[in-house]
MARVOMAR-502836 format. One record per residue (C-alpha): residue in three letters; x, y, z. Coordinates in steps of 0.05 Angstrom, whole numbers, padded with zeros to 5 digits, always signed. Layout:
N
ALAXYZ...
***
This chain:
282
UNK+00055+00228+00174UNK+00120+00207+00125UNK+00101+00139+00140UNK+00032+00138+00121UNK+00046+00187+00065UNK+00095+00129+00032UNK+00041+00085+00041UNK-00003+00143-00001UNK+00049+00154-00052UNK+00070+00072-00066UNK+00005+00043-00067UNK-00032+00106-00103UNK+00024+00106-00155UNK+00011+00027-00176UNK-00064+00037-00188UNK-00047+00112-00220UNK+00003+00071-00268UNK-00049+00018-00282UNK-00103+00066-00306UNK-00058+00105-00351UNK-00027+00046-00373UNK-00091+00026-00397UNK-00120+00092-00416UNK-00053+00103-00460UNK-00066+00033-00492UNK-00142+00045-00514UNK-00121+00116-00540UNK-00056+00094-00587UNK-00093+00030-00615UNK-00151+00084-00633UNK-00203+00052-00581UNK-00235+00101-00547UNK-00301+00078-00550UNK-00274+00031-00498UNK-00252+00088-00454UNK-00321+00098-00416UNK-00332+00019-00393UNK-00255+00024-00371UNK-00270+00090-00330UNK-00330+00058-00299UNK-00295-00003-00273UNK-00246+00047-00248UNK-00294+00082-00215UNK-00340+00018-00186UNK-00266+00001-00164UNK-00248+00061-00122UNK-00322+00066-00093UNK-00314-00002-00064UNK-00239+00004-00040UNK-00277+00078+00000UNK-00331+00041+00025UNK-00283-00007+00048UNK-00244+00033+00086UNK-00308+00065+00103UNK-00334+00006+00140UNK-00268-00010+00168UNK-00265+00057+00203UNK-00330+00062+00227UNK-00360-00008+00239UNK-00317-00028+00289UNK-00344+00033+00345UNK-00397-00002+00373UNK-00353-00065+00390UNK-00326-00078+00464UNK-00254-00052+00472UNK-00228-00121+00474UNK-00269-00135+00407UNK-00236-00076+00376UNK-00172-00092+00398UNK-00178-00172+00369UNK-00210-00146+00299UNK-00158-00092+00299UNK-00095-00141+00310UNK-00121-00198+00267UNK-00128-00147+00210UNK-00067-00113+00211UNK-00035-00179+00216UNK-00068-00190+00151UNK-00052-00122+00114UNK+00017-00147+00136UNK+00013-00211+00096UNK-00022-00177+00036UNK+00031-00113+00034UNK+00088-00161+00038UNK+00055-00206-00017UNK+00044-00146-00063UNK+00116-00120-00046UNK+00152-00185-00072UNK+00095-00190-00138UNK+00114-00116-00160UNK+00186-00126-00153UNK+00179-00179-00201UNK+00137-00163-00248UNK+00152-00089-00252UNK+00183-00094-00312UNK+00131-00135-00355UNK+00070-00089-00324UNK+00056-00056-00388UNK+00055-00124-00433UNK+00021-00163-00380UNK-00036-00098-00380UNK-00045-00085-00456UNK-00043-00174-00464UNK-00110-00170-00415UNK-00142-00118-00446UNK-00125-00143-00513UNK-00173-00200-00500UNK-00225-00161-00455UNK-00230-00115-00523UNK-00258-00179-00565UNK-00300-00198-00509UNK-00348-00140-00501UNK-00368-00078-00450UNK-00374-00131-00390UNK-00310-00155-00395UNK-00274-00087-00403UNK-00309-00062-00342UNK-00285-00130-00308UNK-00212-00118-00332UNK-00208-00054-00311UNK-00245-00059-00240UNK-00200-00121-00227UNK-00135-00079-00242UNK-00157-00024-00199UNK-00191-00059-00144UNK-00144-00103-00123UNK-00098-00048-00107UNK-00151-00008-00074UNK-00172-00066-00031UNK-00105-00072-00005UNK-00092+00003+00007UNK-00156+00004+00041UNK-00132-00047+00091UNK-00060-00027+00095UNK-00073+00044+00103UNK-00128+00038+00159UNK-00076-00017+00188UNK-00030+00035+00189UNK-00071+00098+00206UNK-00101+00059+00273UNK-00021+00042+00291UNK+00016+00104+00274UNK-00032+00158+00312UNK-00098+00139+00337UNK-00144+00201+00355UNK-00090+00248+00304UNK-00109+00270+00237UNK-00036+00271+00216UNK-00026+00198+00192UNK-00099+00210+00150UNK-00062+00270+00114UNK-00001+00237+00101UNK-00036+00190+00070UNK-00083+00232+00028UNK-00022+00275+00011UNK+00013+00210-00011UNK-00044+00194-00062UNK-00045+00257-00081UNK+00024+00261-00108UNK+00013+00195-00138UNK-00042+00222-00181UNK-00006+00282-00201UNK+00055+00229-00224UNK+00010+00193-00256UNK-00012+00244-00301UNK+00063+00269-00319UNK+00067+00193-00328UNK+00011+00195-00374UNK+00029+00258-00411UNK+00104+00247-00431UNK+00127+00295-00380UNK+00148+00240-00333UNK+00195+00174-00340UNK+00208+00124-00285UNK+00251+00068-00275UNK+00189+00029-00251UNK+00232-00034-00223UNK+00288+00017-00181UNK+00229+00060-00162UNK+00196-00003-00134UNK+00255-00037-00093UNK+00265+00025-00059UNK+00206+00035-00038UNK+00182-00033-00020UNK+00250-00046+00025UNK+00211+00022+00058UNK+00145-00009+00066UNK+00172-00073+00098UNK+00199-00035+00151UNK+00129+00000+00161UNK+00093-00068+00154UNK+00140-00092+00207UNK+00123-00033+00258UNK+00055-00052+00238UNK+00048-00122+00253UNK+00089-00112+00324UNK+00025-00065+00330UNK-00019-00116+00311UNK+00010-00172+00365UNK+00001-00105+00422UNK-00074-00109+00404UNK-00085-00182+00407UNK-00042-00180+00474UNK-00098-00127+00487UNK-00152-00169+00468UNK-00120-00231+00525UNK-00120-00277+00455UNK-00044-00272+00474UNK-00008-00273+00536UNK+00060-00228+00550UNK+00029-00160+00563UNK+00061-00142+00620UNK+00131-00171+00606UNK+00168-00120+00569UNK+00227-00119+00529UNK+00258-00059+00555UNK+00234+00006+00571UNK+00261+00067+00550UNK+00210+00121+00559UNK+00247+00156+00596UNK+00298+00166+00549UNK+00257+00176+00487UNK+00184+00196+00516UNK+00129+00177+00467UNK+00096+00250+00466UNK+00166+00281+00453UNK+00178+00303+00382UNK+00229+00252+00364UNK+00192+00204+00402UNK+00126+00226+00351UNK+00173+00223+00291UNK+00195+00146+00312UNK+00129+00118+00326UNK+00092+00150+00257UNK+00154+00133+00213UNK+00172+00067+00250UNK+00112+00047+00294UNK+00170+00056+00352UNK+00138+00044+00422UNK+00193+00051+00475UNK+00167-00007+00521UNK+00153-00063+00467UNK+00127-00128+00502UNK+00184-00196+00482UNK+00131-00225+00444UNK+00124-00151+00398UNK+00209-00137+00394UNK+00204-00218+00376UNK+00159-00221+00324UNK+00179-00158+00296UNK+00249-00182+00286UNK+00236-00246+00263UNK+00196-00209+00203UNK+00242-00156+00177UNK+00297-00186+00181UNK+00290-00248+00146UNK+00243-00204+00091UNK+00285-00149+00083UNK+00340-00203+00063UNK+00295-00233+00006UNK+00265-00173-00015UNK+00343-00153-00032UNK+00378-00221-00055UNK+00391-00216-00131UNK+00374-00138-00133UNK+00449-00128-00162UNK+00427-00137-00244UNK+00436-00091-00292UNK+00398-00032-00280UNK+00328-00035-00326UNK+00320+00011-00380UNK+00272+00071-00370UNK+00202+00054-00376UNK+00181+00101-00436UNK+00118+00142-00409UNK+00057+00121-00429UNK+00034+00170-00466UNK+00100+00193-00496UNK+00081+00169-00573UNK+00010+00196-00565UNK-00021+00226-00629UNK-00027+00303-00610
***
């Protein structure tokens, strides 16, 4: 479930900062008729990132098992590459989020309605795309047939909403580039139990060879049912008997992205971002 529920709580918390970001922006500059085509690209944004999931989750039942296991591992190969991409953006732009925002809706204002709802559904969607992939990426690794990685999740998005708000409201201030290393460094490690997942199921699927030659096998040692054994394989992905070609891949991902992700982190630490809301009238 903690894995999952970081999942829940990073990715909510970007879109939950984007809407009040621009929310905050539309109130202080005294736009609030722009408010209601902002909400509805939120909302177009968040129906398509559920129906998403949606068809992710349920489409892929009446497929063959090896099917299943080929769409499965080719997709969480890709939420891989997407989580990883977004990772490395964030950590970047962290800092300039709120100019880069207010400069895009600052010219979606003088184009019209279409252009805020575009603006807005773009911010938003994106990130719900992604979760939507990641997420059921992650679900399908972490506990297939348990409801426990769902709830972590939902519990993750929840928090995020309920940060966003303090955000929002003044209550709340972040260090939005600290917040973000941390937990990015987190959710490469996830990504990386992920993607070993993700080579299992093409192995699975015979699109790769190496199934039967494992790694090492420890099972014994640290059963998969036990409770420790539960806690490693939803926080971790852990699978005691990883096949070479999983314990290879795997390492030959985090490592190498865990370094770059951390190279040049030791700056001077960025000021508080001031919450969005803080200078609100009222």
């Amino acid at each position: 479930m903690f894995g999952n529920y970081l999942i829940g709580l990073r990715e909510g918390l970007e879109a939950s900062l984007v809407v009040c970001i621009l929310v905050a922006y539309l109130v202080k500059t005294e736009r609030r008729d722009a408010l209601r085509p902002v909400w509805l690209g939120i909302t177009i944004a968040c129906a398509i990132s559920l129906a998403f999931g949606a068809v992710l989750t349920f489409g892929t039942q009446a497929l063959t098992f090896e099917a299943q296991e080929l769409l499965g591992g080719s997709l969480s190969i890709v939420s891989v590459g997407l989580v990883t991409w977004m990772v490395f953006w964030m950590k970047r732009t962290a800092r300039h989020l709120k100019g880069e925002l207010h400069g895009k809706l600052d010219a979606a204002l003088a184009m019209g309605t279409g252009a805020l709802v575009a603006t807005a559904f773009l911010a938003v969607g994106r990130e719900g795309l992604e979760t939507a992939l990641f997420v059921w990426a992650s679900v399908r690794a972490s506990g297939e047939g348990s409801s426990a990685p769902l709830i972590g999740v939902l519990l993750g998005i929840a928090t995020a909403i309920v940060l966003g708000w303090l955000f929002y409201r003044g209550a709340l201030q972040i260090n939005l580039a600290k917040f973000f290393k941390w937990t990015g460094g987190m959710l490469v490690v996830v990504a990386a139990g992920v993607l070993a997942y993700g080579v299992h199921d093409l192995q699975e699927a015979r699109f790769l060879g190496g199934l039967s030659t494992r790694a090492f096998d420890i099972s014994s040692a640290i059963p998969p049912d036990s409770w420790y054994g539960t806690l490693l394989k939803g926080v971790f992905n852990f699978q005691p008997d990883p096949t070479v070609l999983q314990l290879t891949v795997w390492a030959l991902y985090l490592v190498p992205v865990l370094a770059l992700f951390f190279a040049g982190s030791r700056r001077p630490a960025a000021p508080k971002v001031q919450p969005a809301g803080a200078t609100r009238a009222g």
